[in-house]
Each structure stands twice: as C-alpha cells, then as structure tokens.
C-alpha positions as CSV (number, residue, x, y, z in Angstrom):
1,X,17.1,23.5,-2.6
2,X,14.6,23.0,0.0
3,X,17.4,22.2,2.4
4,X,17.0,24.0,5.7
5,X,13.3,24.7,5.5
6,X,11.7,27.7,2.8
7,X,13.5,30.5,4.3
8,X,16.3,29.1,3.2
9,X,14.8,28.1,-0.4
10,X,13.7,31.9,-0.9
11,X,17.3,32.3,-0.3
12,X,18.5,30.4,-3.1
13,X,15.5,31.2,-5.2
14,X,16.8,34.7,-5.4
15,X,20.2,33.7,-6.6
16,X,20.7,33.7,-10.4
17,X,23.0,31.1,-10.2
18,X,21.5,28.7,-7.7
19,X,18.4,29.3,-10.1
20,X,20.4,28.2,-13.5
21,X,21.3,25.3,-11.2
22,X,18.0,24.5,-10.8
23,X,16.9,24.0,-14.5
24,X,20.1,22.1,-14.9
25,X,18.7,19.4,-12.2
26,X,14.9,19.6,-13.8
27,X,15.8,19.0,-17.6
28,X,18.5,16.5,-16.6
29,X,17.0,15.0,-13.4
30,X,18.3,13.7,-10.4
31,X,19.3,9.5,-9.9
32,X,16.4,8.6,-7.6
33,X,14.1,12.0,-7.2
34,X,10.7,12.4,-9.2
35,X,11.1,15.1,-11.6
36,X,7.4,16.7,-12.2
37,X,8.4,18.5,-15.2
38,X,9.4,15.3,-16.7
39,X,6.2,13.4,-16.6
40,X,3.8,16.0,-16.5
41,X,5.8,19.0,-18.2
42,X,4.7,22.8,-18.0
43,X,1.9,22.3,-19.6
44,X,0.3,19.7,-17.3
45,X,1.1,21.7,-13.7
46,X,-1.5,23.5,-12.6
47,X,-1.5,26.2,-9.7
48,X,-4.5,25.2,-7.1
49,X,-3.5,27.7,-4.5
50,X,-1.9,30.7,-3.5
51,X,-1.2,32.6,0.0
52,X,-1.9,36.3,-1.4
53,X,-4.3,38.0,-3.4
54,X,-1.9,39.3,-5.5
55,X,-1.4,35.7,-7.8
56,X,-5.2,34.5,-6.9
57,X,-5.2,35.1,-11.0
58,X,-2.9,32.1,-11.7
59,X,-5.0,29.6,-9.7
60,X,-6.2,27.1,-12.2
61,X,-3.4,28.2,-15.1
62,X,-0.6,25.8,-15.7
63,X,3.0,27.1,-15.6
64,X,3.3,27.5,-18.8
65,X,-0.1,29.2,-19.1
66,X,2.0,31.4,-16.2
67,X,4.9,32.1,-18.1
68,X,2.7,33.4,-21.0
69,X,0.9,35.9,-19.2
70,X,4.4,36.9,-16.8
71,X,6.5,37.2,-20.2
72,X,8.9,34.6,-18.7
73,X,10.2,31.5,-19.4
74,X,7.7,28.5,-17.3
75,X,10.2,27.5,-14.8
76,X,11.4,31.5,-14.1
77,X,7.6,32.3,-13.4
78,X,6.9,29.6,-11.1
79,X,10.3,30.5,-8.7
80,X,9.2,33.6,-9.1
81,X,5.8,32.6,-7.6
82,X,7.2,30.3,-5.2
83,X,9.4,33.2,-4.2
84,X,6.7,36.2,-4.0
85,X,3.8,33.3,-2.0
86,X,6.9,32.2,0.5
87,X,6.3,29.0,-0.9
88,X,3.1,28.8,0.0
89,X,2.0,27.1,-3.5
90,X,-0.7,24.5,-4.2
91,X,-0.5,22.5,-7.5
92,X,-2.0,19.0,-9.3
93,X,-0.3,17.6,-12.1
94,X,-1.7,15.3,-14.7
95,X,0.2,11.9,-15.7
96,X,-0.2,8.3,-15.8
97,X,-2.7,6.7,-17.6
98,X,-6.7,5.1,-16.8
99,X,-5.4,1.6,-17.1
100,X,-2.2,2.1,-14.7
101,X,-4.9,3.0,-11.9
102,X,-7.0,-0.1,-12.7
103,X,-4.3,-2.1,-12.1
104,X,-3.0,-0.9,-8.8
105,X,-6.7,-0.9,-7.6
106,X,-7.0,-4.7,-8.2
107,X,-3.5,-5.5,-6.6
108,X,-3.9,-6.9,-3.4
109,X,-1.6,-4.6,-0.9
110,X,-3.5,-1.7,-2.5
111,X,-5.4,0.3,-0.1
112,X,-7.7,3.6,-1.0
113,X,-6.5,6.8,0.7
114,X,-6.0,10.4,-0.6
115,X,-3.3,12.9,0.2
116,X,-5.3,15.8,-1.3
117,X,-4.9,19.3,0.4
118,X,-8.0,21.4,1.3
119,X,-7.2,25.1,0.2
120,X,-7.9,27.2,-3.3
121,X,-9.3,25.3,-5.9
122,X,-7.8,21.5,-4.5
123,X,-7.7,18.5,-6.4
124,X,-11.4,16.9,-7.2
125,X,-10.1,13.9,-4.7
126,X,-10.6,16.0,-1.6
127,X,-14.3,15.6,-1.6
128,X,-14.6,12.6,-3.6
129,X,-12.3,10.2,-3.7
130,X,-14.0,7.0,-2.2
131,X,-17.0,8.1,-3.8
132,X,-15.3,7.9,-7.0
133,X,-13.9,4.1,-6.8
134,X,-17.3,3.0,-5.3
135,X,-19.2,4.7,-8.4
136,X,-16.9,4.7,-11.6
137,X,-14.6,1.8,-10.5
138,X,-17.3,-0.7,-8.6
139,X,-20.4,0.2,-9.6
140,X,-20.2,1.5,-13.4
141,X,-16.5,-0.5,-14.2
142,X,-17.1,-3.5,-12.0
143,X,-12.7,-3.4,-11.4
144,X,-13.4,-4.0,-7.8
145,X,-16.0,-6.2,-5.9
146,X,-18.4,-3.9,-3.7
147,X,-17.0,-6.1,-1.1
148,X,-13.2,-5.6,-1.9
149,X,-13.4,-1.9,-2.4
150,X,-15.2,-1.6,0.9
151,X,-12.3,-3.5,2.7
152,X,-9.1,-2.0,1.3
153,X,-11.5,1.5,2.5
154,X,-11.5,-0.3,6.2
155,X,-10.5,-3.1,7.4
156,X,-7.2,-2.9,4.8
157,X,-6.3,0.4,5.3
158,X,-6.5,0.5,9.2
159,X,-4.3,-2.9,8.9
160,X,-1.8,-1.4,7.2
161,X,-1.2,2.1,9.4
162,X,-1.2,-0.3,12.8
163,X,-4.5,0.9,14.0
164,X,-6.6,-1.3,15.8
165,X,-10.2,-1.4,16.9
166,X,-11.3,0.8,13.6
167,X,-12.5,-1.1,10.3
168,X,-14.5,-3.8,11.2
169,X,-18.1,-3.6,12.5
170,X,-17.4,-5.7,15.4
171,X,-18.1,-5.5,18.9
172,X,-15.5,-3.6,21.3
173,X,-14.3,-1.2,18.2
174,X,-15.0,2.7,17.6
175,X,-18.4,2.9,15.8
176,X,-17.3,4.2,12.5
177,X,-20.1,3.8,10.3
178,X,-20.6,5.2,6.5
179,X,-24.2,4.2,5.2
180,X,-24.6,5.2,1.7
181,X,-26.5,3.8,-1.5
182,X,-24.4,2.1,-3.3
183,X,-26.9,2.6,-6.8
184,X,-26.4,6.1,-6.7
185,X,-23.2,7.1,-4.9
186,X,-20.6,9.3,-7.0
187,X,-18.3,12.0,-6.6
188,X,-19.2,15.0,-8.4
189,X,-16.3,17.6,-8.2
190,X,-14.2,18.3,-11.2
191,X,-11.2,20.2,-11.5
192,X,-12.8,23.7,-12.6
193,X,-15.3,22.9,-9.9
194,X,-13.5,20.7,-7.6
195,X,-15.7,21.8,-4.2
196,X,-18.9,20.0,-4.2
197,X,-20.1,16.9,-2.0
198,X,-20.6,13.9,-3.8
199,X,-23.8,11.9,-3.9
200,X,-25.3,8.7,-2.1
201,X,-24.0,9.1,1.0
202,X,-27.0,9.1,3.7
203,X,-25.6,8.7,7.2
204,X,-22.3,8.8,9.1
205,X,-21.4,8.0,12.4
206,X,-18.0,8.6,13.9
207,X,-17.3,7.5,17.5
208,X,-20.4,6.1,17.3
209,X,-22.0,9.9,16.9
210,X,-24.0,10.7,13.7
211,X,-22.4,13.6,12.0
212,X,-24.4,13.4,8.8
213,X,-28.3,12.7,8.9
214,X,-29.7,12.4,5.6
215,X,-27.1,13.9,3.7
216,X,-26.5,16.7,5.7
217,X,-23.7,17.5,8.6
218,X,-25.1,17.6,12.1
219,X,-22.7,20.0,13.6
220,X,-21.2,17.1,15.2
221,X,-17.4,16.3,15.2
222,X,-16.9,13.1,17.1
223,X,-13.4,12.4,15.3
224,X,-10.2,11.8,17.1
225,X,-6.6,12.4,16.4
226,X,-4.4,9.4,16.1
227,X,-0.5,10.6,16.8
228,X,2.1,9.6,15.8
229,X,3.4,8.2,18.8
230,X,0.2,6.2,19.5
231,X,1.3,4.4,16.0
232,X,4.5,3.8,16.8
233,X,3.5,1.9,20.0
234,X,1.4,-0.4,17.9
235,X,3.9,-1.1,15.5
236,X,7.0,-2.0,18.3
237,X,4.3,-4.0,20.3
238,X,3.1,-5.9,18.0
C-alpha cells in the first residue's frame, strides 16, 4: 500500500475498497511480511507522535484506545489518522518476552544499537538504551560481562557496519570516549515519561572533544557523519 511513496498511500487510504483490502491482508497476513497487529494486536500499539495539533490527544493511547474515543472500529481510526497526519505517525508496540532479550544479548553476533525515533513522546530507548543493558542487564542481572557489554557497544558494533578506526582505545583512532560509573549508571525514562537523561554518565568525548563535563553537555558537537558511500568503500575494499 505504501508502493510509490505516502502520496500514493493517502491515495489508497481513501479508497473504501483498497481499505477492506487492507484488513483482509492484516487478519490473514502476508507470507514473509511482519504483521504488527498480529503480535502486538490493537491493544498493544501505541501512538508516540503526531504531525498536527489536531491528534496531539491520541499520543500515548493505543489504537484501540483510538477507536473508542473516534467511535470506529481500531484499524478504521488509525487509516484515518495515518490519512489526516499524511502519514506522519510515530508508534511502539509491546511483544516478545524478558527472556527472548536475554538470550539474543548473550549470543555472540549480537551487537547493542537502537533504532528509536526522537519526536513526541519516543520510545524510553532513545535516551537510555546502553544505559539500560549496562545497569539492568550487567550490573543488576549479571547476563553480560561488563567487559562483553562494553565490546558489542564498540569494538563489535563498529566491526560489524565496516567502520574502522572507531571502537578501540588505541592509538591512530578517533577519540571516542564515554566515562561513566558503572555502580550507578541507569536509564531512567519510561514510557509515560520517556524524555529524561539517564544516570552515571560523567564525561564524553567525541573526536577527541569533551561534549559532556560532569554530566552536563558542553555545547560542543564534535560528531561526524558517516555516508553511506564511505561504508560501501570499506566493505568492497576490504
């Protein structure tokens, strides 16, 4: 439905038709496509963002929440949210389970990252997802080493995207330096409160610049953009 870009899904989102069509592909599914609805259902989508002020009230209600208050069926209110914000719609959805993530954060190719979007009320990872696996998963869990979480952070991750001279303290690479105690660092957002710095974290240095000083940001942004182009000359020369 997405097919040729959102002007094209407003398109179809305002046919009746291609809508029915729709709710045929979500309760049936699609071979090979990850159907939200399936795993998470109505009840566990939640709307983080919005482009206009006039659905800011359905930020942090779930669809089905949404389809109360609209008087609609859950999947008719969200198109017609996706329709009215041009598709401009944040959401997180809950699934899965605790030991599932325990799990994949002790297998080896596993490397800590977060594709968490910073707009509305975003998901609690934004701000604190290292935090997080260095406080619950290494510190109060013990799942990880403090030395392997620190590598698949580093050394692991950088490994695995092609980038070289970034992850290792070593001579001749960028000076990317996080200095935090590791007896009291934790993330602290939640997801009715999901903006908030986490704690521990004392210094960082980026490009060998420090850009926090005792907890706090120095003004300072000494980060650099890695294209994608520059990757794919790592990879191909490698």
């Amino acid at each position: 439905m997405h097919d040729g870009g959102t002007n094209e899904l407003i398109k179809r989102l305002q046919n009746h038709e291609l809508r029915e069509k729709m709710k045929e592909d979500i309760q049936y599914g699609i071979p090979g496509w990850d159907n939200f609805i399936q795993f998470a259902g109505v009840e566990g989508i939640f709307i983080t963002s919005v482009a206009t002020a006039k659905n800011k009230e359905f930020i942090g209600k779930s669809l089905k929440e949404i389809g109360a208050l609209k008087g609609l069926e859950p999947l008719e209110a969200a198109f017609d949210l996706l329709e009215e914000e041009n598709n401009a719609v944040g959401m997180v959805d809950f699934y899965g389970t605790e030991s599932a993530v325990t799990s994949i954060l002790k297998r080896d190719e596993m490397n800590a990252c977060t594709d968490g979007l910073l707009s509305g009320k975003p998901h609690p990872r934004v701000y604190g997802s290292f935090p997080r696996i260095l406080g619950k998963y290494v510190r109060e869990e013990k799942v990880l080493s403090l030395e392997e979480a620190i590598y698949k952070m580093t050394h692991k991750a950088a490994s695995a995207m092609g980038i070289t001279n970034r992850g290792l303290l070593k001579k001749g690479y960028y000076g990317d330096i996080t200095i935090f105690n590791a007896g009291t660092i934790l993330d602290k957002g939640t997801f009715v409160e999901p903006v908030q710095y986490p704690e521990g974290i004392e210094y960082v240095i980026v490009n060998g610049q420090v850009t926090v000083r005792n907890g706090v940001h120095t003004g300072k942004r000494a980060g650099q953009v890695i294209r994608k182009t520059e990757l794919n000359k790592l990879f191909y020369s490698r």
